[in-house]
N, C-alpha and C positions, 0 to 999 in steps of 0.2 A: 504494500500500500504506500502509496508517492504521498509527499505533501508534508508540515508541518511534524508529524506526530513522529515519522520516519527521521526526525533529525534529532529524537529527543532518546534517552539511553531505555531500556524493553521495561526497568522496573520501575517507570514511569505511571504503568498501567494500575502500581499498586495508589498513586497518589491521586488518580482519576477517581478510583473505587474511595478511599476516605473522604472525598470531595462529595462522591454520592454519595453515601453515607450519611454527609452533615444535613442533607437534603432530605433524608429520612428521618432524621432528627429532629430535624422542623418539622416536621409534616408529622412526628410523636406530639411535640410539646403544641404545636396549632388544633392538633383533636384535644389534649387534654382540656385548651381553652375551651372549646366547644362543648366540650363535658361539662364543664364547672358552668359555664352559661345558662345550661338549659337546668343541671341542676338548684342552681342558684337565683333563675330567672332574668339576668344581667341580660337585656336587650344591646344589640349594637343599635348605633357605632359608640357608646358607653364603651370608655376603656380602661377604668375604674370602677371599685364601689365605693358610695360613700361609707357604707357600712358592714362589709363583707370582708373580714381580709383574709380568709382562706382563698378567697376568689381572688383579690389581688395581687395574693401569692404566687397562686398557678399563673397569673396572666402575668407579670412580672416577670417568671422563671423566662418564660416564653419570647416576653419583651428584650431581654437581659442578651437573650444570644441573640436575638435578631440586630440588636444593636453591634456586636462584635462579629457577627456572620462573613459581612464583606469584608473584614480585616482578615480574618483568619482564613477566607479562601485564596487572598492574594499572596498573603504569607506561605501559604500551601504549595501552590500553584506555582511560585515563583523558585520557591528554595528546592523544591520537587526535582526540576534542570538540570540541579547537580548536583541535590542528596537525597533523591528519590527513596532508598530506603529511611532515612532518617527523619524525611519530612515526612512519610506516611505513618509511621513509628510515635514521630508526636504528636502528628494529627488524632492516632488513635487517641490517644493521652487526654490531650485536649477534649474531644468528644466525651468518653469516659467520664473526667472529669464535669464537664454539662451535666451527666446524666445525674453525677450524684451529687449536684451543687440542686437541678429540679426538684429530687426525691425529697432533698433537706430543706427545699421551701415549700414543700407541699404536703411535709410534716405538720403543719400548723405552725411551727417554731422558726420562723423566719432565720435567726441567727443560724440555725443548720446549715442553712445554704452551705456555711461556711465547708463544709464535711468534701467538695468540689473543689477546693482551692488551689489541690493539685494541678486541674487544669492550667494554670499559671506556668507551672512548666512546660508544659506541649507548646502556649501561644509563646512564650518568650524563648523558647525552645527556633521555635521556627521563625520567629523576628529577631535572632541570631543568624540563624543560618540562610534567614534572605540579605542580609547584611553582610555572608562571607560569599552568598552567591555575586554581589554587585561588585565586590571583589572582586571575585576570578575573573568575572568578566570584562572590568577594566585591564586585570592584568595580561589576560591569555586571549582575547577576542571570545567567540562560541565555541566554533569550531563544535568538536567532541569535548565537552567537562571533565568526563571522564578520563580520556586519552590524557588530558591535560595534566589531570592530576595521578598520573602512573596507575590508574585503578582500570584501565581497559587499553588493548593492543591496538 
């Protein structure tokens, strides 16, 4: 297969897959909202209660990654180039972490969130290593990353 994807290293395909992934993970915590709505009676386009905060909980969880969504796909996506295993690696991390940062706000006990904080690793994890990828690439052009860095023939 010609074209963009043919210039990028094969374990690449793993950082496509956590990418979809995160898209699955929305698509968890956007039903939960819809759960908690019809439970709770919460009409949209309300995106609060004034008096609910289990509900604001779950919708919060859900607000929370969609506000860091687009950072951590770029992050992904970019660092992917030339540390595709290590950027799919934290990506999982990072996810993981959502899951049990959601759980801990949907606890009723907001402060749980905290139980997720790992995820901190996975995103700085990979806004490290998009910051070594804008390296290599001023220093080596594209080229192969790999080839560059003695890690493929």
């Amino acid at each position: 297969m010609a074209g963009v994807l043919s210039t990028l290293p094969r374990e690449y395909g793993y950082v496509i897959l956590v990418g979809t992934g995160s898209l699955a993970l929305n698509g968890w915590l956007a039903w939960n909202v819809e759960k908690a709505r019809k439970e709770f009676k919460i009409e949209h386009p309300t995106m609060y209660s004034d008096d609910n905060t289990e509900f604001n909980c779950i919708q919060r969880a859900h607000q929370h990654y969609l506000e860091m969504h687009a950072a951590f796909l770029s992050q992904l996506f970019i660092s992917g180039t030339v540390f595709p295993r290590v950027a799919s690696g934290l990506g999982v991390v990072y996810l993981v972490g959502r899951v049990a940062f959601s759980k801990g706000y949907y606890s009723k006990e907001p402060q749980n969130r905290r139980r997720g904080a790992f995820m901190a690793i996975g995103y700085f994890g990979l806004v490290g290593l998009t910051v070594a990828t804008a390296v290599h690439q001023l220093r080596h052009g594209w080229g192969c990353p790999l080839r560059a860095l003695g890690l493929r023939g």
